[in-house]
C-alpha positions in Angstrom: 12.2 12.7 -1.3 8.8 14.7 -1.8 7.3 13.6 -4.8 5.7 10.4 -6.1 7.7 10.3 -8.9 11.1 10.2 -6.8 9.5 6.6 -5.4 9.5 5.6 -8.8 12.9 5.5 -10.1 13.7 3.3 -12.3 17.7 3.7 -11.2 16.9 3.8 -7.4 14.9 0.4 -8.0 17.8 -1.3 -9.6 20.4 -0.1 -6.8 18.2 -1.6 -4.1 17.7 -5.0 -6.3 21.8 -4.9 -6.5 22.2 -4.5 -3.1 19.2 -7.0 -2.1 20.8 -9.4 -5.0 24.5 -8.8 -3.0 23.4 -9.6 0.6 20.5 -12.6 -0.1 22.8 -15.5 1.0 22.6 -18.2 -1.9 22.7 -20.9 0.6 19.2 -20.1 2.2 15.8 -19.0 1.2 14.0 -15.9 2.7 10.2 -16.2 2.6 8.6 -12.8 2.9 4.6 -12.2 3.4 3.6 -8.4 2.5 0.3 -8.4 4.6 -1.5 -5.8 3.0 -3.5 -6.5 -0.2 -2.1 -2.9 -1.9 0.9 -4.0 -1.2 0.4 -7.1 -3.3 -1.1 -5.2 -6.4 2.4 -2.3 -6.5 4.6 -5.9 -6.3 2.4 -7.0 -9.2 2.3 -3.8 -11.0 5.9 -2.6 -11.0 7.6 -6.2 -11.6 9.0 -6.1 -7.9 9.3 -10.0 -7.5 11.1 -10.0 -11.2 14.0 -8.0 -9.4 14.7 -10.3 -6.8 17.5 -13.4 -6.6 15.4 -16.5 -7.0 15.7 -17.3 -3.3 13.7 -14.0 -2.3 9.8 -15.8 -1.9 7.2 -12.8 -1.9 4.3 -14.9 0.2 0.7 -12.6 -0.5 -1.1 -12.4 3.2 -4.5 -11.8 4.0 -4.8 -8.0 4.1 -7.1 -7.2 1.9 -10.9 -6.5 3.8 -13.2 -7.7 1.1 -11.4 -11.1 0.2 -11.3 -11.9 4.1 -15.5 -11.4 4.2 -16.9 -14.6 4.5 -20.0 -15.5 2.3 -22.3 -15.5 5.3 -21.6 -11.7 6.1 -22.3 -11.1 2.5 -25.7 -13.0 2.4 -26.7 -10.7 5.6 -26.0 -7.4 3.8 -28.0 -8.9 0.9 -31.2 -10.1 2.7 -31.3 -6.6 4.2 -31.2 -5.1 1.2 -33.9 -7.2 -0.1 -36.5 -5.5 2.9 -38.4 -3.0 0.7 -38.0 -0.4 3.5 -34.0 -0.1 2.9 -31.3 1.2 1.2 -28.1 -0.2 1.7 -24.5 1.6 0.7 -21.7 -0.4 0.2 -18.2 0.3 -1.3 -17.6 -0.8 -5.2 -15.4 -3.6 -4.2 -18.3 -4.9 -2.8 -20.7 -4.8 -5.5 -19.3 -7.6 -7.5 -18.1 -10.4 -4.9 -20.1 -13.7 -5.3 -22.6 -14.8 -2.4 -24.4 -17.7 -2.2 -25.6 -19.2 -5.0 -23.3 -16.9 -7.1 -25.4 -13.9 -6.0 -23.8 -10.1 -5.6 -25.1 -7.1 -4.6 -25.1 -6.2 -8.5 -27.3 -8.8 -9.0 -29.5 -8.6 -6.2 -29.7 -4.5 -6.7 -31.0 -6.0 -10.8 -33.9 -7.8 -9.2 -35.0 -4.9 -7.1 -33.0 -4.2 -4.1 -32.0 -0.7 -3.8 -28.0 -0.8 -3.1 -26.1 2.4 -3.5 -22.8 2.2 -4.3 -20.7 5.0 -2.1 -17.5 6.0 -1.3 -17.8 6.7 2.1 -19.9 6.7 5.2 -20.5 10.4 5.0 -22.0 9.3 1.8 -24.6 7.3 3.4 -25.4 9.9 6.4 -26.1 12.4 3.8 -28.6 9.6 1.8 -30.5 8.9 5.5 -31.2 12.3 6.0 -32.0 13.0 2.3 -34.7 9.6 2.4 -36.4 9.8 6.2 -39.3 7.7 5.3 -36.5 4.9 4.2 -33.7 3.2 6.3 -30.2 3.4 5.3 -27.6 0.9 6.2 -23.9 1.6 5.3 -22.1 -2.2 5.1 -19.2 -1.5 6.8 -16.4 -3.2 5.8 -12.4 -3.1 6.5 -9.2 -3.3 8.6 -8.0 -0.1 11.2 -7.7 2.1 8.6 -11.6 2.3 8.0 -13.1 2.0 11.4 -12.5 5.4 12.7 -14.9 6.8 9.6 -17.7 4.3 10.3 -17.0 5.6 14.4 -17.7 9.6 13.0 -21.2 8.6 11.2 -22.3 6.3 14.6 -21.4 9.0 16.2 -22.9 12.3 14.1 -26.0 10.5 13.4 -26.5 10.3 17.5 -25.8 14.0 17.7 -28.5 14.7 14.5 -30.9 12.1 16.3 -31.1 10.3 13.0 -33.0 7.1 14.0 -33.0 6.2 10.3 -29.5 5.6 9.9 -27.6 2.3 11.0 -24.1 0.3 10.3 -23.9 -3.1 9.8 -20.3 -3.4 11.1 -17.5 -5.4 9.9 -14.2 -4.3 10.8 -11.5 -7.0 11.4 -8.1 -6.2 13.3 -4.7 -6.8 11.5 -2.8 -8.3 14.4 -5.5 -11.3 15.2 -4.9 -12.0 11.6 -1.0 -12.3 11.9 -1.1 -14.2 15.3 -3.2 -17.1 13.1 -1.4 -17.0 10.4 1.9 -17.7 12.8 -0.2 -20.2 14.6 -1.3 -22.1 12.4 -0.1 -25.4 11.5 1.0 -24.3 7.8 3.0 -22.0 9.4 3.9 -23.2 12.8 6.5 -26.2 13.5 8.0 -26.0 10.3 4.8 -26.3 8.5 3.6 -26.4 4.5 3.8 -22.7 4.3 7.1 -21.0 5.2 7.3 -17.4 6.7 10.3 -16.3 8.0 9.2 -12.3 8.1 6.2 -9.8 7.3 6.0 -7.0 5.1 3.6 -4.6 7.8 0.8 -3.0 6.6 1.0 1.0 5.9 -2.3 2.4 5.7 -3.4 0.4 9.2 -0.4 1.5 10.9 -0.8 5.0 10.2 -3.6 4.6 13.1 -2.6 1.5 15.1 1.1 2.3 15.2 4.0 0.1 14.6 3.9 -1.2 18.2 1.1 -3.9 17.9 3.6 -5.7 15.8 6.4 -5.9 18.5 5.1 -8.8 20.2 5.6 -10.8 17.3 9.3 -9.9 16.8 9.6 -10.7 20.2 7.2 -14.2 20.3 7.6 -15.6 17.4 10.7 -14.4 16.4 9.8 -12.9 13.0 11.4 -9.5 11.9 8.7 -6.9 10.2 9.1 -3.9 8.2 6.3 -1.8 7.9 6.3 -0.3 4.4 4.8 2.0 1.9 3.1 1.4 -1.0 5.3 2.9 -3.9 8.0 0.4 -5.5 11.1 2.0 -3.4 9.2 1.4 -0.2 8.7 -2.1 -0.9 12.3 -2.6 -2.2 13.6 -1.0 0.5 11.3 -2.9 3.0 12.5 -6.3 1.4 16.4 -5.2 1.6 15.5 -4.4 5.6 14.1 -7.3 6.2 17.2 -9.7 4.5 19.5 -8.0 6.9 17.7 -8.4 9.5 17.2 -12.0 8.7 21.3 -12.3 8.1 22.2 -10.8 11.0 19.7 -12.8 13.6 18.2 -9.6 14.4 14.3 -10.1 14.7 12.6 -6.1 15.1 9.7 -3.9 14.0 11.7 -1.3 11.8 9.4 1.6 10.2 10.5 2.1 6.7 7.2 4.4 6.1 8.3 6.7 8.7 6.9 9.7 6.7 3.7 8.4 7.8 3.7 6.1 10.3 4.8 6.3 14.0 5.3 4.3 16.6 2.3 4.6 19.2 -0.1 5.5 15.3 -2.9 7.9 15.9 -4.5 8.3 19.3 -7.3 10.8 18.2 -8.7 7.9 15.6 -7.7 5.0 18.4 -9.9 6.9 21.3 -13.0 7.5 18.4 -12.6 4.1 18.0 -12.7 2.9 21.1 -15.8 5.4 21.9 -17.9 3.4 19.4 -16.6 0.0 19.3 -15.6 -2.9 21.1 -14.4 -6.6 20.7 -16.4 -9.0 19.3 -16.0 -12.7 21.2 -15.3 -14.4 18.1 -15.5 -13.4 14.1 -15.2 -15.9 11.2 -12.5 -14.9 8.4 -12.9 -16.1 4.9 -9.6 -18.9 4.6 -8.8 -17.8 8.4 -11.6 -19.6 10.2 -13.4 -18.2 13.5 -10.9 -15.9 14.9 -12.0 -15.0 18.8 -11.4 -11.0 19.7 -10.2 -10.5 16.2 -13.1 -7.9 14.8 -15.1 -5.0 16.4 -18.6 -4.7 17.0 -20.5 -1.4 17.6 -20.9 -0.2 21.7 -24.5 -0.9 23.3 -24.1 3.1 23.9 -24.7 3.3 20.3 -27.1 0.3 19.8 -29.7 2.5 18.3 -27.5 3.1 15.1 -26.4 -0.8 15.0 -28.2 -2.7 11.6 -27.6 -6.3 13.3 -29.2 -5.2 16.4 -32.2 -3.5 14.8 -32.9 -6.2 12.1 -31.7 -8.9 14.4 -29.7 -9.8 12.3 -27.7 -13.8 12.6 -25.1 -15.2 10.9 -24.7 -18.8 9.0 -21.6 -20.3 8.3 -21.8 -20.8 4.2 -18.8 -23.2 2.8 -17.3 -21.3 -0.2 -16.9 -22.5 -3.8 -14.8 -26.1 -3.8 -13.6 -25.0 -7.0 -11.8 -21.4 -5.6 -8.8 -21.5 -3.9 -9.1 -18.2 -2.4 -9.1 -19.4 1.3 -5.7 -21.5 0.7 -4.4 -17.9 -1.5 -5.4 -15.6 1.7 -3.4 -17.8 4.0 -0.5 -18.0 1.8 -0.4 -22.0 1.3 -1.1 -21.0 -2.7 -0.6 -18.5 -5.1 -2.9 -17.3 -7.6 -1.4 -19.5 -10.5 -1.6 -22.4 -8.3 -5.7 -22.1 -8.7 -7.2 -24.5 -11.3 -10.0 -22.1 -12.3 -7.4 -18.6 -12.4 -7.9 -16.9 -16.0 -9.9 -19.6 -17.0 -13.7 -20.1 -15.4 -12.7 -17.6 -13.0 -12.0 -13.8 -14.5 -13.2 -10.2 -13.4 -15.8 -10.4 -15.2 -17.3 -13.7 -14.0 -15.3 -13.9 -10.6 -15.8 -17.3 -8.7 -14.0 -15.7 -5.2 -13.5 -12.7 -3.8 -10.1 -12.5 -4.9 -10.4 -12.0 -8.3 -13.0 -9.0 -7.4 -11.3 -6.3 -5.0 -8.8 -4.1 -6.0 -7.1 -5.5 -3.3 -7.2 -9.3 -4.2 -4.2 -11.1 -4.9 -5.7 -13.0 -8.4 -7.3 -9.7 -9.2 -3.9 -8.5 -9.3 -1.9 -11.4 -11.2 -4.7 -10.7 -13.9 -4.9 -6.7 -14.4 -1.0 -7.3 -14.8 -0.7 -10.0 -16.5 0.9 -12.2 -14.1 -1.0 -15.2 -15.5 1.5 -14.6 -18.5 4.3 -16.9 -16.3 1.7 -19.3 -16.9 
C-alpha cells in the first residue's frame, strides 16, 4: 500500500476484526497497552476498540510527553517566563496544561510574561537571534522522537555563538517508562492492572529502533508489536499480538516496517548522544521518580542549558486530588473511570494534563465522544 487512504479501508478493517474476532480464545482475556498517546487518539477516532470481541482490553499507556510533565517542571518554565528579560517558546500543547494553582502559560503569558507559542526549536533560534538584547528559552519537551531537534539548535546556536539562546530540557526515554510500568506492583505479581502485551510506539522507534524493546520480550515475557498510526496498523498490530499470545511466543515484531527498523536511526542517536546525557533520576507525572529515565544537556554545551544559567531547581508539587490522570497514565483507570471527566473537567477548563494535549487519553474520549458510553 502507498496511500493513506489504503490504511483506511473500511473492508480491510472488518477482515482483520474477523480474523482478530476468530483467533481471540473466548476462554481468556488479552489485555493490550498501546504506549503511545497517538496511538490512543486513531483507537478513539476510528472506533478500533468497538471492533474487537469483548475479551480484547485496549489498556491506554503513558506515551504521551505533555501528560507525563509533572507540575513542578511546569512551574519552572513559568517562573522563567515571569523574568522580564525572557521570552520563552513552548509547543501549543503546552500552553493550556494547569500548574500550580491552576496557572498555564496562557495565563501567565495574560499577566505579562512573554511566551511564544512555536512549532519548533528552529523557531525559537530564529526569535534569539531576531531579539539579542532578550533571552530566549525553548521548553523542551518530549520522548526520542523530539530530542534530536532540540540537539540541532544546542548545537547551531554553539556554531553562531548565540549566548542568548538556551533549552530548558525535558526529554524522557520510552523504555524507562515501560520497565516501571512492568515493575510496578499494579502490574507485577498479578497486580490490579493487567498487561499481558504492548502496543510499541512508532514515531520513537523510527529513531531508537525496535531493539530497545527486546529485553522485555525476553525479561518479562511480554510480546510487542510496534505499530503505526493509521487504523490498519493498529488492527493489524492487535491481530499480531493475539497470536503471539496464543501461540506462547513472546517477540518484538515490527508491523511499521515501512518506517521503522531494527537498530532506528544512528545519525539522530549519535546527535543525540553529542548533546545529551542521562539524568540520575527524573520525576514522571503518575510514574514517580524514575532514575536514568530522561536526558539532560552535556556540560560541553552548558552555555546553552536554561537550568544551568538561571539555576534553576525543582519542587515536587502534588497534583489535583480531584484528577485521575496519574492512575489514567499508568493504566490502573480509564478516562470514564474519572469523577470529574466531561463534567468539572473539559478542554476548555481542563483540571490535568490529559484532558489538554492532543495526545491525552481524556482529551481523546472527549473530541470523540467516547464519554457517550457513559
Amino acid at each position: 500500500m502507498k496511500y493513506v487512504d489504503e490504511y483506511r479501508d473500511g473492508t480491510l478493517a472488518s477482515r482483520i476484526a474477523a480474523a482478530i474476532a476468530a483467533e481471540a480464545d473466548p476462554s481468556r482475556r488479552y489485555s493490550i497497552m498501546e504506549f503511545c498517546g497517538g496511538h490512543t487518539h486513531a483507537i478513539c477516532r476510528y472506533g478500533i476498540e468497538d471492533l474487537l470481541p469483548a475479551n480484547v482490553d485496549m489498556i491506554h499507556g503513558p506515551g504521551c510527553p505533555v501528560c507525563v510533565l509533572p507540575i513542578g517542571r511546569l512551574d519552572m518554565a513559568i517562573d522563567l517566563a515571569r523574568r522580564p528579560e525572557v521570552i520563552l517558546c513552548a509547543y501549543g500543547d503546552m500552553m493550556r496544561v494547569p500548574g500550580s494553582d491552576r496557572t498555564s502559560l496562557t495565563k501567565a503569558r495574560a499577566q505579562g510574561a512573554d511566551i511564544r507559542m512555536v512549532y519548533g526549536s528552529a523557531d525559537a533560534l530564529r526569535l534569539a537571534q531576531e531579539n539579542p538584547d532578550r533571552e530566549v528559552v525553548f521548553f523542551a519537551i518530549g520522548f526520542e522522537t523530539t530530542t534530536p531537534t532540540s540537539a540541532v539548535a544546542i548545537k547551531q546556536a554553539a556554531a553562531l555563538g548565540l549566548r542568548n539562546f538556551s533549552v530548558f530540557a525535558n526529554h524522557v526515554l520510552t523504555p524507562s517508562a515501560i520497565q516501571t510500568i512492568l515493575d510496578s506492583p499494579e502490574v507485577a505479581s498479578s497486580g490490579a492492572v493487567r498487561v499481558d502485551a504492548f502496543i510499541g510506539p512508532g514515531h520513537v522507534s523510527t529513531i531508537i529502533g525496535s531493539a530497545p524493546y527486546e529485553r522485555f520480550a525476553r525479561d518479562y515475557r511480554r510480546p510487542i508489536a510496534v505499530s503505526g498510526f493509521e487504523p490498519l496498523d493498529i488492527m493489524q498490530s492487535i491481530l499480531m499480538l493475539v497470536r503471539q499470545l496464543n501461540e506462547g511466543r513472546c517477540e518484538v515484531e515490527n508491523q511499521f516496517s515501512r518506517a521503522v527498523t531494527r537498530d532506528g536511526n544512528a545519525k539522530a542517536q549519535a546527535l543525540v548522544d553529542e548533546v545529551f546525557e542521562l539524568r540520575d533520576s527524573f520525576e514522571w507525572r503518575g510514574l514517580g521518580t524514575i532514575p536514568d529515565s530522561a536526558l539532560q544537556i552535556r556540560e560541553a554545551f552548558a552555555d546553552w542549558d536554561a537550568e544551568r544559567r538561571w539555576q534553576l531547581r525543582y519542587t515536587t508539587v502534588a497534583d489535583n486530588k480531584a484528577c485521575s490522570c496519574g492512575e489514567i497514565l499508568r493504566g490502573a483507570k480509564k478516562p470514564l473511570d474519572c469523577k470529574i471527566f466531561g463534567a468539572v473537567c473539559t478542554p476548555e477548563n481542563p483540571m490535568g494534563s490529559c484532558m489538554v494535549s492532543p495526545e491525552g487519553s481524556c482529551a481523546a474520549y472527549y473530541l470523540y465522544g467516547r464519554w457517550r458510553d457513559a
